[in-house]
C-alpha positions as CSV (number, residue, x, y, z in Angstrom):
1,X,34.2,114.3,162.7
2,X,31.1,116.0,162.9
3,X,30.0,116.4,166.8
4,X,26.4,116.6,168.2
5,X,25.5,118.3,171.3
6,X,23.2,117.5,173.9
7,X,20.0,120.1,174.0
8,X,20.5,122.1,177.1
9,X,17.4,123.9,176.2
10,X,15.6,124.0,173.2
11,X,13.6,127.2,173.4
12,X,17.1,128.5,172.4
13,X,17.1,126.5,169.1
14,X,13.9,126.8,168.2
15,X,11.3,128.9,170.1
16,X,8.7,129.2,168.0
17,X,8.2,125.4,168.3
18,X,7.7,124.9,171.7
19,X,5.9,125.1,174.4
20,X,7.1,126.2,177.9
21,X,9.2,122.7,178.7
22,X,12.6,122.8,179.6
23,X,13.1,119.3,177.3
24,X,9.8,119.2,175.3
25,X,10.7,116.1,173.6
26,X,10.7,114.1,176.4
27,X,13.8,112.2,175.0
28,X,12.8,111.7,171.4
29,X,15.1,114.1,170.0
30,X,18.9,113.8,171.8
31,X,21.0,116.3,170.1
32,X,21.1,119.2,167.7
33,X,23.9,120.6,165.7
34,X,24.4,123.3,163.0
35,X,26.2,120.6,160.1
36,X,29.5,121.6,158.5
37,X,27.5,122.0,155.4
38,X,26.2,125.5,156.7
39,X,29.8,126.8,156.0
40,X,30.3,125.7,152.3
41,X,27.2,128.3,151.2
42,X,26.7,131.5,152.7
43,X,23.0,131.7,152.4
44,X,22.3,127.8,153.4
45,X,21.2,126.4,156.6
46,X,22.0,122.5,157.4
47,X,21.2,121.0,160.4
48,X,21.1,117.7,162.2
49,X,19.8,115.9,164.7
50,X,20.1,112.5,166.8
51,X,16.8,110.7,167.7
52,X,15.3,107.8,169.4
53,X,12.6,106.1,167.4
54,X,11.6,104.1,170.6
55,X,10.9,107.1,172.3
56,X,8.3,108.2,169.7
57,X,5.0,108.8,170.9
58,X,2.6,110.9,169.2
59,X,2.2,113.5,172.2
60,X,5.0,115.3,170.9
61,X,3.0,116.6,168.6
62,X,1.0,118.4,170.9
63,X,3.7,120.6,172.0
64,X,4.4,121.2,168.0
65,X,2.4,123.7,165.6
66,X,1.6,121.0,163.3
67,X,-0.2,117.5,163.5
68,X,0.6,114.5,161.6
69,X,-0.4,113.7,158.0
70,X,-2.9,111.1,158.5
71,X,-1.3,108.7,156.1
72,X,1.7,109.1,158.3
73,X,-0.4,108.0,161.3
74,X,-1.3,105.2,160.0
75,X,2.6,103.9,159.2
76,X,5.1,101.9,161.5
77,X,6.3,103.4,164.5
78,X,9.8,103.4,162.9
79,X,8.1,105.7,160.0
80,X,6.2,107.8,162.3
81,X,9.3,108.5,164.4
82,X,11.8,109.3,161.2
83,X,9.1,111.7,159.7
84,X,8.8,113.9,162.3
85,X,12.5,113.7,163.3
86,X,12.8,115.2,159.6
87,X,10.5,117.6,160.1
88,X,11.6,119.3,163.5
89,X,15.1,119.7,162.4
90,X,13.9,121.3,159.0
91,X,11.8,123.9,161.0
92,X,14.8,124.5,163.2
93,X,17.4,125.4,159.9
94,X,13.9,127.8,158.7
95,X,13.8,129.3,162.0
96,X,17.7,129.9,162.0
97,X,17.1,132.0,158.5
98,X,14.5,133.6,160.1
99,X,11.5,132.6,158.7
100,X,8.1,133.5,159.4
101,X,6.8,130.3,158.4
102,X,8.3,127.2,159.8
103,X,5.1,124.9,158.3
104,X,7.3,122.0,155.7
105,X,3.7,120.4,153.7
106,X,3.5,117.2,152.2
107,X,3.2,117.3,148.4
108,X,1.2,114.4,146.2
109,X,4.4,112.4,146.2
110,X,5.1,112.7,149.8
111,X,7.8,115.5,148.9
112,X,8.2,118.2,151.4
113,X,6.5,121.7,150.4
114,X,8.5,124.7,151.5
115,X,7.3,128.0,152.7
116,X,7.2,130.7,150.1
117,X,10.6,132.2,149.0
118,X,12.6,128.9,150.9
119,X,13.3,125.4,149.2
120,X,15.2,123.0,150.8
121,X,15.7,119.2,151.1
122,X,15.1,116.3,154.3
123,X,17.2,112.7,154.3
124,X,16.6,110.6,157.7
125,X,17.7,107.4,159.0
126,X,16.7,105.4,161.7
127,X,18.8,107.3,164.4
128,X,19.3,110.7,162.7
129,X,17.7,113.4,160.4
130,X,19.7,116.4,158.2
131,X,17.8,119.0,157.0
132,X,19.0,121.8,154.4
133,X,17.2,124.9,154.0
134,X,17.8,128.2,151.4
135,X,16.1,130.8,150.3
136,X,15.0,130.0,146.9
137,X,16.9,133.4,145.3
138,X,19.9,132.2,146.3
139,X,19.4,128.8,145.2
140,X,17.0,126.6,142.7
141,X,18.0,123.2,143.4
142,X,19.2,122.0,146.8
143,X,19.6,118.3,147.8
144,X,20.8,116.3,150.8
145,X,21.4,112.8,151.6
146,X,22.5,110.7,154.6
147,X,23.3,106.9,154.4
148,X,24.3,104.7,156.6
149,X,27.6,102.9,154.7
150,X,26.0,100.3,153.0
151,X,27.0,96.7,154.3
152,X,29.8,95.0,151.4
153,X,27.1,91.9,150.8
154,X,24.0,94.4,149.9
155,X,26.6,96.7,148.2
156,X,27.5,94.0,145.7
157,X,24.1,92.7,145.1
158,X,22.9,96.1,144.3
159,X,25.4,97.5,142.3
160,X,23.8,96.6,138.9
161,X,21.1,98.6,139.4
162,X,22.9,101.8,141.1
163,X,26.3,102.3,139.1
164,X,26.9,102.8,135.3
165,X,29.5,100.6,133.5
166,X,31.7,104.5,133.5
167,X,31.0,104.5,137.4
168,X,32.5,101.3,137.4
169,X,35.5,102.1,135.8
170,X,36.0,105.6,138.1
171,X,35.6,102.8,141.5
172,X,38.6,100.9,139.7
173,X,40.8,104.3,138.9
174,X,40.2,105.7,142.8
175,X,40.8,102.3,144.0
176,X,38.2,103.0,146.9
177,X,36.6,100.9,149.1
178,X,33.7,99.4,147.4
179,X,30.9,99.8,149.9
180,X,32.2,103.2,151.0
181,X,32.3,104.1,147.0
182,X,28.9,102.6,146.4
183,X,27.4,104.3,149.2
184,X,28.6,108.0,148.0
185,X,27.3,107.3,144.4
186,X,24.2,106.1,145.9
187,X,23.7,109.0,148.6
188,X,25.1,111.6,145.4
189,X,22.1,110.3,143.0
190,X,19.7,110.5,145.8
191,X,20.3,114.4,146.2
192,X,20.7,114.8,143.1
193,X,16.9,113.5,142.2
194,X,15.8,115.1,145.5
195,X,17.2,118.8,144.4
196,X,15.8,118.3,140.7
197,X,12.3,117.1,141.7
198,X,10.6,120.6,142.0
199,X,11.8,120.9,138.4
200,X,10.7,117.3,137.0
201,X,8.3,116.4,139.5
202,X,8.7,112.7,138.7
203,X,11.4,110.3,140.2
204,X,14.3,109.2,137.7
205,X,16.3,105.8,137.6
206,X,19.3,105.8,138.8
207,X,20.7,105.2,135.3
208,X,19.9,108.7,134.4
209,X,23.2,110.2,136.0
210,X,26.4,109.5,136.6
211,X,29.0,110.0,139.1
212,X,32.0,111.3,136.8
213,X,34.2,112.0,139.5
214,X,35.4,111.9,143.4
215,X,38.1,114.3,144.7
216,X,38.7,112.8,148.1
217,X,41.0,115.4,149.0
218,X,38.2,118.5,148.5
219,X,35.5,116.2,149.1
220,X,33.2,117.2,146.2
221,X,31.8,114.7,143.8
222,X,30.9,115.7,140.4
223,X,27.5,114.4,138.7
224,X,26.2,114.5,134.9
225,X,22.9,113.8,134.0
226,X,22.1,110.7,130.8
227,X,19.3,111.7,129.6
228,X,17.0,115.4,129.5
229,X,14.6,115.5,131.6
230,X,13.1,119.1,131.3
231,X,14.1,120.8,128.0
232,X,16.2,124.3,128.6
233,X,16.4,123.3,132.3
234,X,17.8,120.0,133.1
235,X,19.5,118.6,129.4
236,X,21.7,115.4,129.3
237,X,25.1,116.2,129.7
238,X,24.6,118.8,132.6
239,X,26.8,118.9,135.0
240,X,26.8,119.5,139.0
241,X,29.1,119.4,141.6
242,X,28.2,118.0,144.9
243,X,29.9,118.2,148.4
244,X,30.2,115.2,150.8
245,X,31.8,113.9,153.9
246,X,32.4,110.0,154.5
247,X,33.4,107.5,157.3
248,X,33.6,104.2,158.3
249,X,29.7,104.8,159.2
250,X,27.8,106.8,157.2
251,X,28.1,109.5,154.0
252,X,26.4,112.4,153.5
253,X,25.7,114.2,150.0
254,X,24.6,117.6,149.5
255,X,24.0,119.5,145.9
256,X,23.4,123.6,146.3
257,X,23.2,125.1,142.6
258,X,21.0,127.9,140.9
């Protein structure tokens, strides 16, 4: 079970960021800790946070080296609260790789830009943000995902438009729990369209890949795209594997590949 830490001090996670405050946040973020997903690649950085969206206030950002998007502004407080949540824990995994540039744009699509020579990937929900970062030699498409387990009475509405009729028959051969099998497709295609984005730059259905396979004892998920979306780069019938950790809670989904 992955632990979070309280910040003692977070000139000692990320300096750059802030300013001389002892807890510069003033509550909004509660915890940081380097994810378990830091360990599967040797040049990634994954980390995580805990926040409290009530304790948003748009001061922070004075105490940051960035402002917020204006669009962003101009969202619920809820929104406002997740973005930057996102956003301080990917410039804490760039600081950790040493980066010189901690800036994460926002591209026409509302798709994170990187620095130069770094690509990585942002998933939030309404209590915590994960944020994976790589240099982009080292990888070319990187993906991450967190979901809250999705609730059995959504699950089964939704599943029409989320699994294929050969996803279906996988759920029956693992004989998993349905929500806690929907949930990891779900979270699985979301990384997968988040890491192939840069290549595509348009978002895909969710019939356009395919969970093949779960190993719940490895915890890797293997993924196969339907159709090609970028000729020589992404063709139908590529395949990518996937690593991911599940509870009772939540599942989180993360593709690395060059």
């Amino acid at each position: 079970m992955l632990v979070l830490l309280p910040i003692v001090s977070s000139r000692k996670l990320t300096s750059h960021l802030i300013l001389q405050k002892e807890r510069p946040f003033s509550g909004f973020i509660e915890s940081f800790q380097k994810h378990e997903f830091s360990e599967y690649h040797p040049d990634i950085c994954v980390y995580i946070c805990e926040y409290n969206a009530d304790m948003f206030s748009s001061d922070i950002y004075e105490k940051l080296t960035f402002q917020e998007p204006h669009h962003i502004s101009q969202a619920v407080k809820k929104r406002r609260a997740e973005f930057l949540a996102g956003r301080i824990t990917a410039m804490v995994a760039l600081e950790s790789l040493n980066a010189r540039d901690l800036s994460v744009a926002i591209g026409m699509q509302r798709n994170p830009i990187w620095p130069e020579g770094y690509t990585g990937s942002i998933s939030h929900t309404s209590k915590r943000a994960i944020a994976v970062v790589s240099p982009s030699h080292a990888a070319t498409l990187v993906g991450i995902d967190y979901e809250d387990i999705i609730p059995i009475n959504v699950a089964t509405k939704i599943a029409p438009q989320i699994l294929t009729s050969d996803e279906l028959q996988l759920y029956y051969q693992l004989s998993m729990d349905f929500a806690q099998f929907l949930t990891i497709v779900f979270s699985a295609k979301e990384s997968l369209f988040k890491a192939i984005y840069p290549k595509v730059e348009m978002y895909i259905n969710f019939s356009e890949a395919k969970v093949t396979d779960i190993c719940r004892v490895k915890k890797i998920f293997t993924i196969e795209l339907c159709s090609t979306l970028s000729p020589d780069v992404l063709d139908a019938g590529d395949v990518l594997k996937g690593h991911y950790i599940s509870c009772s809670s939540f599942v989180t989904t993360l593709i690395c590949s060059k």
